[in-house]
C-alpha positions as CSV (number, residue, x, y, z in Angstrom):
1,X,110.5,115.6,87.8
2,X,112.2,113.7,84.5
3,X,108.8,111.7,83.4
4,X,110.5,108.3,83.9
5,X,108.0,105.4,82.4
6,X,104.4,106.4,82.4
7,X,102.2,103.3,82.3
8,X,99.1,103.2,80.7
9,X,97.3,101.7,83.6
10,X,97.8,98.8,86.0
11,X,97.2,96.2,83.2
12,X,99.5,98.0,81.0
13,X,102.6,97.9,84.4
14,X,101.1,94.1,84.7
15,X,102.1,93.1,81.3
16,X,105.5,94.7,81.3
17,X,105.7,92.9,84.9
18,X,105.0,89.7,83.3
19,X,107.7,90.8,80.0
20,X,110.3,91.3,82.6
21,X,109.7,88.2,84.9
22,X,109.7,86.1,81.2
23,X,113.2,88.0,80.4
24,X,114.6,86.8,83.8
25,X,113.5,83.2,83.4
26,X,112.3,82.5,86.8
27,X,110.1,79.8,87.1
28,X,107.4,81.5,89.3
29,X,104.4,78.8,90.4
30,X,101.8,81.0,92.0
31,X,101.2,84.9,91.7
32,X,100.1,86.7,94.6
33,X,98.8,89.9,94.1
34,X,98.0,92.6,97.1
35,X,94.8,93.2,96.7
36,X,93.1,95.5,95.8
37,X,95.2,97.8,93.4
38,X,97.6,94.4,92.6
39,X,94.8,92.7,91.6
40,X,95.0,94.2,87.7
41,X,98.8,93.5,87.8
42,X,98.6,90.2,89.0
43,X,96.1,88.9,86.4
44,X,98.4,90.7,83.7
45,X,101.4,88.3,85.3
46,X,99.8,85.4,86.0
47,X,97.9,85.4,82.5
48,X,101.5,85.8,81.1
49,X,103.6,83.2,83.2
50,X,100.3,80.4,82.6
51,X,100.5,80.6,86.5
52,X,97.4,80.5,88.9
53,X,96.8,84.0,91.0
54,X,95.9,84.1,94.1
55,X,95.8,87.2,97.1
56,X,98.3,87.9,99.7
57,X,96.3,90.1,102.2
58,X,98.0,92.5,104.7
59,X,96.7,95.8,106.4
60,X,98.9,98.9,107.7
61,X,98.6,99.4,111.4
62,X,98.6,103.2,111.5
63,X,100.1,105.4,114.1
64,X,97.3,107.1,117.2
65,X,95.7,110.1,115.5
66,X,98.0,109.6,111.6
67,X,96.0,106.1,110.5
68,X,98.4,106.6,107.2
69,X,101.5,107.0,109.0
70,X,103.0,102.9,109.2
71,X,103.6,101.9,112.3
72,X,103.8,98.8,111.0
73,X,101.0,96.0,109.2
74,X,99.7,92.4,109.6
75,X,99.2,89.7,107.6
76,X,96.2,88.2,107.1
77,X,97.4,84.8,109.1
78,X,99.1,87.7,111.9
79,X,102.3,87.5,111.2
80,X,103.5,90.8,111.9
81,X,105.8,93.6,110.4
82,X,106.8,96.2,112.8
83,X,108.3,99.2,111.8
84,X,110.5,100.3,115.4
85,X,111.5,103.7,114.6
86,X,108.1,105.2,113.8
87,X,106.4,103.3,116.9
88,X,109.2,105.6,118.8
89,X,108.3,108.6,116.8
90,X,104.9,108.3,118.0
91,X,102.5,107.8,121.0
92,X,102.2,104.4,120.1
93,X,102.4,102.0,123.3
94,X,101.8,98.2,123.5
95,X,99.0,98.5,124.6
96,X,97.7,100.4,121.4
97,X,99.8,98.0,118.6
98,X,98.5,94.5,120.2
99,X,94.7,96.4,120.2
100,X,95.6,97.5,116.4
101,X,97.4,94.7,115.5
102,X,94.5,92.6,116.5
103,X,91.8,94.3,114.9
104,X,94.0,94.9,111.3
105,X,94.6,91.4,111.3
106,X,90.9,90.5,111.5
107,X,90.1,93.1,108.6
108,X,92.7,91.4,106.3
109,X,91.1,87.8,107.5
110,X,88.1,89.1,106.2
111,X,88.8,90.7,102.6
112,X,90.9,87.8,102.1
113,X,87.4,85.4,102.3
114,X,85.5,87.8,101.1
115,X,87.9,88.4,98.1
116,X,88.2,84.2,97.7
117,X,84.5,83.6,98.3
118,X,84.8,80.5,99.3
119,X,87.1,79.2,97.4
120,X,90.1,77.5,99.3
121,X,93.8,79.5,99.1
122,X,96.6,78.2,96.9
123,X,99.4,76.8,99.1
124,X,102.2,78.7,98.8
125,X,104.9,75.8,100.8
126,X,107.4,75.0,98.5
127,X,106.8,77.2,95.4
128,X,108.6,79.8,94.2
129,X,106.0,82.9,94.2
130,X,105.9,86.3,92.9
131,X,104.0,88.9,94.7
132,X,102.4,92.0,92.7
133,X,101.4,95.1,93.5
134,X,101.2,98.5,91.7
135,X,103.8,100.1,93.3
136,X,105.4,100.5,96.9
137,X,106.1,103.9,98.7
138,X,107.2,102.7,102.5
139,X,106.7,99.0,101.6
140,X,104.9,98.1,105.1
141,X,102.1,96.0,103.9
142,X,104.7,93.9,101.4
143,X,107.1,93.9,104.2
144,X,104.2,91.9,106.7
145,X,103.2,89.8,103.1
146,X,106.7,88.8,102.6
147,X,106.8,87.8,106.5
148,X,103.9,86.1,106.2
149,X,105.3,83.8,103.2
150,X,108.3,83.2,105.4
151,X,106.6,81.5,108.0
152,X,104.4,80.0,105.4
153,X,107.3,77.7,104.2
154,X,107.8,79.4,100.8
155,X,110.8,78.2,98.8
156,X,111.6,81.7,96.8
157,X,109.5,84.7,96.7
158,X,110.0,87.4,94.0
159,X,108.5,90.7,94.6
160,X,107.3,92.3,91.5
161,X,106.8,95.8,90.8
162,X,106.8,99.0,88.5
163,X,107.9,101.5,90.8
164,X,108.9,102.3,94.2
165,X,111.8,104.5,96.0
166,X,115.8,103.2,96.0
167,X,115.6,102.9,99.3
168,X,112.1,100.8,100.1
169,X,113.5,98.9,97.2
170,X,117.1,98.3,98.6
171,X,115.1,97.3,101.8
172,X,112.4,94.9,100.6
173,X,115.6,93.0,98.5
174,X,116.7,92.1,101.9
175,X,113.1,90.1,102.5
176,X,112.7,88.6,99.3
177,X,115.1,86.3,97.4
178,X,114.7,88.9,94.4
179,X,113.2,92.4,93.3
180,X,112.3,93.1,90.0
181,X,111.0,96.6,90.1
182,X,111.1,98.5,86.4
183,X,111.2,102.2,87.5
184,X,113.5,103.4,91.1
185,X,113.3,107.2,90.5
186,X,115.1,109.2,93.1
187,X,112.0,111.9,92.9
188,X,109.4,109.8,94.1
189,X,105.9,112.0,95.6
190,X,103.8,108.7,94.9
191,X,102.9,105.7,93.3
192,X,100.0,107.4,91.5
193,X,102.4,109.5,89.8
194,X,103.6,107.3,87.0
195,X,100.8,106.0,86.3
196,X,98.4,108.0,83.5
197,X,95.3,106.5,84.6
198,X,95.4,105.4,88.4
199,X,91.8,105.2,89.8
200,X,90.4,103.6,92.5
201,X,90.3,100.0,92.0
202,X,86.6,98.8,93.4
203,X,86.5,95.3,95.5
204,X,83.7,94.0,92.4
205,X,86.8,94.5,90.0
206,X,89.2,92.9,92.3
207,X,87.2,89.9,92.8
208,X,86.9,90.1,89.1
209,X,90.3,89.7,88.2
210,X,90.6,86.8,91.3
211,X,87.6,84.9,89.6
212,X,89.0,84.7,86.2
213,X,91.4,82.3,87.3
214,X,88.4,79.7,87.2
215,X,87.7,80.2,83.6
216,X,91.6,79.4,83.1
C-alpha cells in the first residue's frame, strides 16, 4: 500500500480538518462530532472554526450472528438508516431489525446523555453543521447521523473527514450538501491504517473533549 498521509493522531487529522474547512470558507455554526473516536477531531475543528461542538450519536444495527456486519444504524432521536442489500444477504427479518433497531436506538439515547451530562443539546435547525469523525469505512453510523440532521431541519451539513474509501465517499456526497475528506485511497483495509497512533479513545476522554466547550 503507497503510505498516503499518515496522521499523527486524531488531533493531528482534526487540525488539518479544521485547515481544510478554513481553506473552503464555509461558514460552519456547530461541529458535531461522532463520538467516541470524533470526539478528538471535533475539538481540533471546532477550536479552529471558534464554533461550539456538540455529539451526533448513532449505533450500527448489526446483522444475526455478525454484530460488525451493518445491516444498518439508528440515530439517537430513531431516525433510521437501512442498508437493503445486506438485510437480504443475511437472516435478518423484521422481526429481528425493529427488536435491534429498538434496542440500538436506546443505547445511542443513552451515551448521548451520558456523554452531555446534563447539559441541554445545541440545536442544529437552521445552521449549517459539520460532522467529524476519524474516518469512515462503510459509512452506516454517518449515513443514520446525516438522516437524523435531515429530519432535524438542518440548513447544510458538511461531513468532515481524513479518510475513507471512493466509494462510501461518493455515497455519503449524495447525503450531505458537501464532503471534505483529505485522503480517498483506492487500498483501503481500515481507518486505523493511516493513522500512527490510533488507540482506543475511552468515554472519560470523550467527555473531556465535550466539556471543554464550557471553558470556551
Amino acid at each position: 500500500m503507497s503510505d498516503h498521509r499518515r496522521f499523527r493522531d486524531r488531533t493531528d487529522a482534526g487540525e488539518q480538518l479544521g485547515e481544510a474547512l478554513q481553506e473552503r470558507d464555509i461558514d460552519v455554526e456547530l461541529v458535531l462530532a461522532i463520538p467516541r473516536g470524533g470526539l478528538p477531531l471535533g475539538r481540533a475543528v471546532a477550536d479552529a472554526l471558534g464554533v461550539p461542538l456538540d455529539i451526533a450519536v448513532a449505533s450500527k444495527i448489526g446483522a444475526p450472528g455478525n454484530p460488525e456486519y451493518a445491516i444498518g444504524a439508528v440515530a439517537s432521536d430513531g431516525t433510521v438508516w437501512r442498508n437493503e442489500g445486506a438485510i437480504g444477504d443475511t437472516r435478518a427479518d423484521e422481526a429481528y431489525f425493529e427488536r435491534e433497531r429498538e434496542r440500538e436506538a436506546a443505547n445511542a439515547r443513552e451515551k448521548a446523555n451520558r456523554y452531555r451530562r446534563g447539559r441541554p443539546a445545541h440545536d442544529p435547525a437552521g445552521k449549517t453543521v459539520a460532522v467529524v469523525d476519524d474516518g469512515v469505512a462503510t459509512g452506516a453510523t454517518v449515513r443514520a447521523t446525516l438522516a437524523m440532521l435531515r429530519e432535524a431541519g438542518v440548513d447544510r451539513i458538511v461531513l468532515a473527514v481524513p479518510v475513507g474509501p471512493p466509494d462510501t465517499v461518493r455515497e455519503l456526497s449524495e447525503m450531505a450538501d458537501e464532503v471534505v475528506c483529505l485522503e480517498t485511497p483506492s487500498q483501503f483495509g481500515g481507518v486505523g491504517q493511516f493513522y500512527k497512533r490510533f488507540d482506543q479513545v475511552t468515554d472519560e476522554e470523550a467527555m473531556a473533549y465535550l466539556s471543554d466547550d464550557e471553558d470556551t
